[in-house]
N, C-alpha and C positions, 0 to 999 in steps of 0.2 A: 405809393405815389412817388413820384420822380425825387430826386435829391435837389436840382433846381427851382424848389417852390422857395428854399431859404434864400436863396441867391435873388429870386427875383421879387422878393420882398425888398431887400436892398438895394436892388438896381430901382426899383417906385420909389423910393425916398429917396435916393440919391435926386430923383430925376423932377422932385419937386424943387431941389435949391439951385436947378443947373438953368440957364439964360432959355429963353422962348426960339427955337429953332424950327424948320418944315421937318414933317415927319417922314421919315425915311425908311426903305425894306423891312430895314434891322427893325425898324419901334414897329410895324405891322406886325411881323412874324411874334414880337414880344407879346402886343396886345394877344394875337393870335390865340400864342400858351397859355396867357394868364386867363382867358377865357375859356379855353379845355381844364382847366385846371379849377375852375370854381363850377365848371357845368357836372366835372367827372365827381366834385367831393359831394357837391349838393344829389345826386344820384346817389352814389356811394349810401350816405350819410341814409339815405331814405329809404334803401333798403336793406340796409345794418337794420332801421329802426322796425320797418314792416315784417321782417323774417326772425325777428328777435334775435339776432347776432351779436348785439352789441348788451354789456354788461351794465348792471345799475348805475355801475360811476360813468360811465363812457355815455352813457343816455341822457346822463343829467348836465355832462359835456357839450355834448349836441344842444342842447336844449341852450344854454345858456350862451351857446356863438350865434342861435340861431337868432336869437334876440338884440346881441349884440349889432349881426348883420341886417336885420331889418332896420335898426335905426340910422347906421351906416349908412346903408345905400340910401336911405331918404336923404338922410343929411349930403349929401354927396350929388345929388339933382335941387337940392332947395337953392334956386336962384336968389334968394334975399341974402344966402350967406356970400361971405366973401371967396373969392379965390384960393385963397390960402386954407381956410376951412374946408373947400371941399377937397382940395387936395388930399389935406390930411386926412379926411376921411377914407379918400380910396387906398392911402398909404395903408392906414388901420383895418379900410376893410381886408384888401391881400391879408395879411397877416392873420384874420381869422379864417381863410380860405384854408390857409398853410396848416394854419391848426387843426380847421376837419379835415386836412388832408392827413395829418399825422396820425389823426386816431381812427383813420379809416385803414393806413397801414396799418396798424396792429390788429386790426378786424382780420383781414387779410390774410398777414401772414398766420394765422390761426386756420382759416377755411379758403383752399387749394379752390371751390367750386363757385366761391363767392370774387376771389382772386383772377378768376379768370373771367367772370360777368364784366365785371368793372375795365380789366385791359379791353377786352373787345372792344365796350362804352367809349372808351375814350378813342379806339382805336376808327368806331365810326364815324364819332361827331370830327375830329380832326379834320375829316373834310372839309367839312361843312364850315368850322371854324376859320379853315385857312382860304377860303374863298375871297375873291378879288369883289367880289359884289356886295355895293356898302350897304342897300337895304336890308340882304339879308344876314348881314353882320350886325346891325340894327339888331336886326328882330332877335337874334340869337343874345345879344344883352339886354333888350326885353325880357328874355324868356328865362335869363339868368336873373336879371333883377325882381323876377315874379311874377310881372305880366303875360301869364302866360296865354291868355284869352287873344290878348293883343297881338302877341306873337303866333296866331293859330296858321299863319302859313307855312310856318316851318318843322308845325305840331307833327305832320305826317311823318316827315326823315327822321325826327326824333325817336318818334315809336319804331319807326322801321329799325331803326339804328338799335333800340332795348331790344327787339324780337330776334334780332341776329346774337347780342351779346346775351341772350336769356339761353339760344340754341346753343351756343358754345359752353355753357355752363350746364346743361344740361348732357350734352355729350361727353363731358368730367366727370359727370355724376352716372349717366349710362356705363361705361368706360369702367369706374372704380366699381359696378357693381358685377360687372361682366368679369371682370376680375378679381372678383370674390370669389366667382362660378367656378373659373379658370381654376382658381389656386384647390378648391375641394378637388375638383377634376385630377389637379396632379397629386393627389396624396390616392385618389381610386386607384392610379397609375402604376403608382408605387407598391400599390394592395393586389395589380393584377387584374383588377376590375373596369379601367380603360385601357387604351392603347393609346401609342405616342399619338399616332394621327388625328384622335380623336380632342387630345388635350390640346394640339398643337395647332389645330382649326377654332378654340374658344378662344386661346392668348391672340391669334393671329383678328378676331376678328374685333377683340378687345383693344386692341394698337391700331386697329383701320380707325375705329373711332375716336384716340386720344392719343393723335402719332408723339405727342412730347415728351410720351412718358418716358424715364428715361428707365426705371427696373423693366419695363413690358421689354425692353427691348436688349435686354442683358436674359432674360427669361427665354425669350424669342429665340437667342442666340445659341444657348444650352440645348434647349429643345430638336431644334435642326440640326445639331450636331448630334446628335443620338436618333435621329431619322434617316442620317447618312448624309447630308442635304448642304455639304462643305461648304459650298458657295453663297448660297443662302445665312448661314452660320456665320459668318466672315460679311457680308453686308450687313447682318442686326446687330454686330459686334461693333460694326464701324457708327451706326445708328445709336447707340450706347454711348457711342466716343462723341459724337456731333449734340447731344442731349445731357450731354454731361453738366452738372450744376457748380461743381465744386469739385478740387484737385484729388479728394478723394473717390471718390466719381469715376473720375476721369482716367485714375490709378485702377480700379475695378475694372474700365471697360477696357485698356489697355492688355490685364492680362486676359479678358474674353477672348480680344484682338488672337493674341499671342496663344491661345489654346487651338483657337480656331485655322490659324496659320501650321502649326505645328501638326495638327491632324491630317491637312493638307500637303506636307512634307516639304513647307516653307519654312526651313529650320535657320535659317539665318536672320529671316524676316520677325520668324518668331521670336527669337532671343532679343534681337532691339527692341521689341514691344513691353518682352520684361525686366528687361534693363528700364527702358521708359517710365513703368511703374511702380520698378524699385528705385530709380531717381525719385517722384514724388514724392513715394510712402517716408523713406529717410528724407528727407525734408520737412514734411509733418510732423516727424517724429519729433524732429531737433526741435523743433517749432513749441511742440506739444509735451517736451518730456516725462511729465506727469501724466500721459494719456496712454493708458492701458492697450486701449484698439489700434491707435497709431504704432506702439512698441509691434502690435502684432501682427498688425499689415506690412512692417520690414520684414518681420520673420517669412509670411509667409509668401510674400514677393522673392525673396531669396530662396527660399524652396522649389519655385515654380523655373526659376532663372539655374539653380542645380539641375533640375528634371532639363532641361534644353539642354544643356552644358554635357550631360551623359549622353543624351542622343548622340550628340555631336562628339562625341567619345574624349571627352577632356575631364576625364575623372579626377585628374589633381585641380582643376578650379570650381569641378561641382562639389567635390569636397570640403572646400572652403567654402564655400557658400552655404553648404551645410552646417558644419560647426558653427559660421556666425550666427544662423538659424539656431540653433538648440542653444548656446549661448544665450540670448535673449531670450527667449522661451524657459530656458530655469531660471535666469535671474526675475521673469514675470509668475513662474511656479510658487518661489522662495518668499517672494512679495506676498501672491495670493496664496496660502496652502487651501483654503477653503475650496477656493475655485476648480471646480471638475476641468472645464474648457483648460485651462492654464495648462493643468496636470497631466491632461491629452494630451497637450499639444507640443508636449517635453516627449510625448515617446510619440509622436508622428516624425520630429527629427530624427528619433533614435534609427527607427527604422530604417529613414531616407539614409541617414548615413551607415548604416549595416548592408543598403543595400549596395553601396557603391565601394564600398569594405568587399565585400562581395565579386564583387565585376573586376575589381583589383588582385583579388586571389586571396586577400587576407581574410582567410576565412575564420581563422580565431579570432582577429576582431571586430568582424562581421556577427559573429555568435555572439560577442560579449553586449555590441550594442542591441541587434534582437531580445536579448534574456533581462537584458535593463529596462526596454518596452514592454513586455511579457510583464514583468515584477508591477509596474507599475499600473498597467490593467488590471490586472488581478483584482488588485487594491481596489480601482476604481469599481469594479463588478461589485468586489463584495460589500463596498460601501453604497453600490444603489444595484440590488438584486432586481429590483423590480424594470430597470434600464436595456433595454432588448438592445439599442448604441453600442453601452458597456460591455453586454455578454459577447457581443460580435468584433466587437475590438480586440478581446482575448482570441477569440477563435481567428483574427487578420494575424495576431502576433506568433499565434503557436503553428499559423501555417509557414511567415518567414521564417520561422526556427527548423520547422520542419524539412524546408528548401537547402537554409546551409548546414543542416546535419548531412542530408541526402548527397549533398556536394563534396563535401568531408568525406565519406564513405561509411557514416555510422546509421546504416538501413533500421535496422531496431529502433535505435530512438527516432529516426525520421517518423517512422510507421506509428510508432507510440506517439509523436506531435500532431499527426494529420488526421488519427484515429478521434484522439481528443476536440480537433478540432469541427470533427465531421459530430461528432455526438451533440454537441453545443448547439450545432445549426440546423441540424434533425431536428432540436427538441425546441428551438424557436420555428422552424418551418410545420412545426405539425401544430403547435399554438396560431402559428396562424399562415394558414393553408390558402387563404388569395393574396400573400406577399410575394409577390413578381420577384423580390430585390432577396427574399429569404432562401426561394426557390432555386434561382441561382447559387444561391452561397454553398446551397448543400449540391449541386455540381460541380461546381470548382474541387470543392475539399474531394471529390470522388473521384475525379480526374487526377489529382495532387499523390491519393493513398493510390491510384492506378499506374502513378510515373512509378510510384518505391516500388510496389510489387513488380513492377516488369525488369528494376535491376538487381532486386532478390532473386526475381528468376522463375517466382511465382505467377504464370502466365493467365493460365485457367482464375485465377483472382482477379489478376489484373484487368483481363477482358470482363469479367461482370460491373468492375465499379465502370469501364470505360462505357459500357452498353448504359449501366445504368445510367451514366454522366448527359450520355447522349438522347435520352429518354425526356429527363427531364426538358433540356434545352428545347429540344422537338417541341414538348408540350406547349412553350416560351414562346417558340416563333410564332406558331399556331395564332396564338393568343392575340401576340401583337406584330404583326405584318409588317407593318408601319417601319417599321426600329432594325435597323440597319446592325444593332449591335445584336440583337437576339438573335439575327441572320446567322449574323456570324460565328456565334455562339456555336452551332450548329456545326460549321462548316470544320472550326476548330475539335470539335469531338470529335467528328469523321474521321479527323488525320488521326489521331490519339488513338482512336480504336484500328486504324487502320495498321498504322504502326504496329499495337500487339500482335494483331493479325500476320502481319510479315514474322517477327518474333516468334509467333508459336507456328510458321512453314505454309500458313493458309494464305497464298498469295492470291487464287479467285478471287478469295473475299475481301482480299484488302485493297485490289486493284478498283471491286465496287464500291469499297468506300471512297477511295481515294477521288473516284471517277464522281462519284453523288458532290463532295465536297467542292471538287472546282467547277460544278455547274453553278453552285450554291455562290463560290465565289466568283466567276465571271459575271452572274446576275448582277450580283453589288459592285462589281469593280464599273457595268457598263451605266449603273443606276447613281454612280459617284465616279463620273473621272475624275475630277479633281482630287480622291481620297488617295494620298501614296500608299497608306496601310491595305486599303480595296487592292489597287493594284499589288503591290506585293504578295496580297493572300495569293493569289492567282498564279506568279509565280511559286510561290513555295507548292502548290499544290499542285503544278505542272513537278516540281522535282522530286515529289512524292509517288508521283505517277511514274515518272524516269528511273526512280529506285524497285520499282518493285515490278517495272518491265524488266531492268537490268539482273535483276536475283531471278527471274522467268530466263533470262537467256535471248533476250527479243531485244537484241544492240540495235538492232536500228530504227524502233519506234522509242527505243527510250534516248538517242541521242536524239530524234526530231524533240522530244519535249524539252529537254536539258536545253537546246537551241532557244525553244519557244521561249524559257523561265530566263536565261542568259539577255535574249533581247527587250524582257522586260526589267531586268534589273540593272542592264544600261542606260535606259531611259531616265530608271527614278533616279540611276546615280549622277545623271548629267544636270537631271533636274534639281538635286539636292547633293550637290557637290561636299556641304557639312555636313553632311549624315554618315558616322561611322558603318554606321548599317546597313546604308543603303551600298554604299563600296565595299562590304563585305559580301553582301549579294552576291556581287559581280563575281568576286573572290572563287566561294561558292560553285555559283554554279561551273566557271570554267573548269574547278578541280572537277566537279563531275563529268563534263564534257570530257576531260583529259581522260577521267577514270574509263569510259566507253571506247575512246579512239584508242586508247591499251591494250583491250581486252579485244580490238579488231585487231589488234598489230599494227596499226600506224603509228609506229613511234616517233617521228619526228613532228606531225601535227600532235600528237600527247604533251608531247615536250613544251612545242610552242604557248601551249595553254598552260602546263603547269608555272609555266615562267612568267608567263602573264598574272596569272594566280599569285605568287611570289610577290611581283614586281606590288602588287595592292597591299600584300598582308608585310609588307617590309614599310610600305607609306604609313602604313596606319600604326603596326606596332613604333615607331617611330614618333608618330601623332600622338601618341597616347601607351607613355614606356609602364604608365601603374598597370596594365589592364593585361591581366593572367589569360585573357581570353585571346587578347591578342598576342601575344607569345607564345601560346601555345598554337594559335594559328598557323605561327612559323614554324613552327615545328612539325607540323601536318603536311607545309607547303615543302619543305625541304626533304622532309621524307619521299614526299613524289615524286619529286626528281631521283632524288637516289635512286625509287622503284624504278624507272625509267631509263637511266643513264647507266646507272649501278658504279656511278661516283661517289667513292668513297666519302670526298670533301663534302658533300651533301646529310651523307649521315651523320657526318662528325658536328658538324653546325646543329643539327638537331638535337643529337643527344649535348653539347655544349649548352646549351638553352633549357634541356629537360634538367640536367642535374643544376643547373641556378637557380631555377624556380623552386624545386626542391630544398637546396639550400638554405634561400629564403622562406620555407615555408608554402611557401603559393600557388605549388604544386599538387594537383588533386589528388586525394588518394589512388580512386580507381586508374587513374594515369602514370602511378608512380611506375606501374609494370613494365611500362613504352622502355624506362630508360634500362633493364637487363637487355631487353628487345634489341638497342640503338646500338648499346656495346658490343651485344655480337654480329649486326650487320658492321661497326665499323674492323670488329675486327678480324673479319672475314675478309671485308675487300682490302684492308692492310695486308693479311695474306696472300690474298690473290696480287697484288700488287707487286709485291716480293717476288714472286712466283714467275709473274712475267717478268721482273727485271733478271731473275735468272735465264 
């Protein structure tokens, strides 16, 4: 019940010692409440008692106001007492009002279904109560004070008014159980046994009935976004934020917000949403210090706010972000050792900062936080064997290790990481053979042992795990139609295999793949505009197709697509001006264009593009001086020119940049070759320089 029933307790007593004045707006709308307020408790009260809600003492409560108020209101109409007497009475009756109103709150806040009968209740009679018509404001404290025979004209809006707020309770109760349904529904899902669409039309039909929920609509949001359904995703995100209860809530539905923007290639948009969230969640925390979920909804708002920060290629601030993440997360490990969740949740940092260790070039200390996750799964596996979570945590950690081994240039151990990891998820997917989520694992890990084998060299391998990768996925999409990610799934194996295919000289067959894949991905890109990842697929699989016209010798349909891929990776770049990624596109595709108009002998549009190409990979290595990728970029872009100009000053700049990286470290093994390469382009065209100044 409202917080005003204390308040207007005190305003009736005040209002018995205050001079005899005409009654005005204000004391209508007053009488108003104070009669929604004894109609809604006396309701309340009788259906606590009839549904058995209410508990032995809270009954025996009821009972003894109810008594209370029956003598109350007599005394309160007995003309033989005085004025002052019956004042006081109605002073005392309120006050018992107040009372069943209080212990109907706690009914209440117990049952969500009963919580909602009673707002409707009140929400009908408020009509009725605020009406300018004195008879049937009469009748209506008749019908309060218990005459209710006497009041039978008002009997019908009454029931009308219970049969409306019975309906609303009952569509709470429909609702919660429709959502029962739902939730089985998404664990078949999970098992392979439904598909998105299928789950995605129970929750959806379960929120048409009880739009306030506020998880249906954070549920809603995840869903649509693995349907492909951006837009959709990003409105039940925002539905989550407008149904929000509490600032943690509100913290939750911010970063759905911000997941949902982020897929959509709103990366500026998206990062204020998780900044939004990690403003709350640190606030909570400070609030809550001794609150274990608080400490870890910082953590992992700062994680999500690292992941945006890498997009956007600011590796030195997602790094920190990271560290304060794992920071907190052992000091919550250290607290709990008991706690699995806790122990997790120290090597989900680890990772996140291996990976951006990684992206930086430091690949040794990339490795060390990898092998500190690894250690610490382990643990957890072998302390709960029976944990199918746990065993696949190991096999998440021994695939990142596998990655920066592969980067390193140590193929062997890569091969022995992905090997291990494929074995773990083989012998969970064959334990259980309709896990959609299993099924996948063990094509990733196949695709992963398919990258090592193709830079061993070992082709004929390579191609079997990439066929088999693509087999299973096949099977996936099949399954679930619906799911924009299993799509893709698909379109991504095509290139993978396609690629070996170029690699072992079979360009027919990689051209088919190439060709299958961007049907696969123009479908989704045209079934999700809004998705920037959609549209990108589409370019990368336009330059996959331009690569392996170009090695055919057919320059002028592979520059029409290099074009095609170029004008879609100016769009996403214009549209996502913070995306590193998305202006490495650009980057990209131009050096391909350039690499075409070379190979026709247009060397000065070659040029112009390389330079253009340049001009991005100079913004960005600048943007973001940690990131080995981008440095190395320069060096790709400076080479070009070189090829092109056969200005010295162009090699020199390159190999300047290859022996620094090296230096530091952060230079990739398989790349360390470039830099004998650099030295004797420069010191070739130092000769030839010489030569002509002769």
């Amino acid at each position: 019940m409202p917080q005003f029933l204390a308040t207007l307790a005190a305003l009736l007593a005040l209002a018995v010692a205050l001079p005899a004045r005409q009654p005005t707006p204000a004391d209508a709308n007053l009488e108003s409440r104070k009669l929604q307020d004894d109609l809604t408790a006396q309701r309340a009260a009788a259906i606590a008692r009839d549904r058995r809600l209410a508990d032995e003492r809270e009954l025996q409560l009821f009972d003894q106001l109810d008594q209370r108020d029956k003598r109350l209101r007599a005394l309160s109409r007995d003309l033989t007492r005085t004025q002052l007497d019956r004042d006081t009475a109605r002073t005392e009756l309120s006050a018992v009002v107040s009372e069943r109103s209080r212990l109907v709150e706690e009914i209440a806040r117990r049952d969500r279904a009963y919580a909602a009968e009673i707002a409707e209740f009140r929400r009908q009679i408020t009509g009725l109560t605020e009406t300018q018509n004195p008879e049937l404001r009469a009748a209506l404290q008749r019908y309060a004070d218990g005459d209710r025979v006497g009041a039978f004209p008002i009997i019908e809006d009454i029931i009308r008014a219970e049969n409306k707020a019975a309906e609303a309770a009952t569509a709470v109760r429909n609702a919660a159980r429709l959502r029962q349904v739902a939730s089985l529904a998404l664990d078949m899902k999970d098992r392979g046994e439904k598909n998105t669409s299928e789950v995605l039309a129970l929750w959806q039909e379960a929120q048409k009935v009880d739009p306030d929920f506020y998880a249906g609509w954070v549920q809603l949001a995840r869903l649509q976004a693995e349907a492909g359904h951006l837009a959709e995703a990003r409105r039940c995100a925002g539905q989550a934020l407008a149904m929000a209860q509490d600032e943690r809530e509100k913290s939750v539905a911010l970063t759905e917000l911000g997941d949902a923007l982020e897929a959509a290639g709103d990366l500026k948009a998206s990062r204020e949403r998780f900044e939004q969230s990690l403003e709350i969640a640190q606030r909570l925390a400070h609030a809550n210090p001794n609150s274990t979920q608080a400490q870890r909804d910082v953590s992992v708002s700062l994680e999500r706010l690292g992941d945006a920060l890498v997009a956007a290629g600011d590796l030195k601030a997602a790094h920190e972000r990271f560290e304060q993440s794992l920071e907190i997360d052992q000091r919550q490990a250290l607290a709990n050792p008991a706690s699995t969740e806790a122990q997790r949740d120290v090597t989900v940092s680890l990772n996140r900062l291996g990976a951006v260790l990684e992206e930086a070039g430091d690949l040794k200390g990339a490795r060390e936080r990898f092998e500190q996750g690894l250690e610490v799964r382990q643990r957890l596996a072998i302390a709960n064997p029976a944990s199918a979570a746990a065993q696949r945590d190991v096999s998440v950690s021994l695939n990142k290790l596998g990655d920066v081994l592969k980067q390193a240039g140590d193929l062997k151990a890569a091969r022995e990481r992905f090997e291990q990891s494929l074995e773990i998820r083989k012998r969970f997917a064959l334990a259980n053979p309709a896990s959609a989520a299993a099924q996948r694992d063990v094509s990733v890990s196949l695709y992963k042992l398919g990258d090592v084998l193709v830079e061993a060299g070992d082709l004929k391998a390579a191609r079997e795990r990439f066929e088999q990768s693509l087999e299973i996925d096949q099977r996936l999409a099949l399954a679930n139609p619906a799911s924009a990610k299993a799509q893709r799934d698909v379109s991504v194996s095509l290139v993978r295999l396609g690629e070996a295919l170029v690699a072992a000289g079979d360009l027919k067959a990689a051209h088919e793949r190439f060709t299958q894949s961007l049907e696969i991905a123009q479908r989704l890109a045209r079934a999700n505009p809004a998705s920037a990842e959609a549209q990108r697929d589409v370019s990368v699989s336009l330059q996959r197709l331009g690569d392996v016209l170009m090695v055919a010798g057919d320059l002028k349909a592979a520059g029409e697509r290099f074009e095609q891929s170029l004008e879609i990776a100016q769009r996403l770049a214009r549209a996502n001006p913070a995306s590193a990624e998305a202006q490495r596109d650009v980057s990209v595709s131009l050096e391909k264009l350039g690499d075409v108009l070379l190979a026709t002998g247009d060397l000065t549009a070659a040029r112009e593009r390389f330079e253009q190409s340049l001009e991005i990979c100079q913004r960005l290595a600048m943007a973001s001086p940690a990131s080995a990728g981008a440095q190395r970029d320069l060096i790709v872009s400076y080479a070009k020119l070189g090829r092109v100009t056969g200005g010295v000053q162009w090699w020199s700049k390159a190999l300047e940049i290859a022996e620094r990286l090296n230096t530091e470290g952060r230079l990739a093994p398989r790349d360390v070759r470039m830099i004998e390469d650099l030295r004797t382009k420069v010191a070739a065209g130092n000769k030839n320089a010489a030569i002509g100044q002769k």
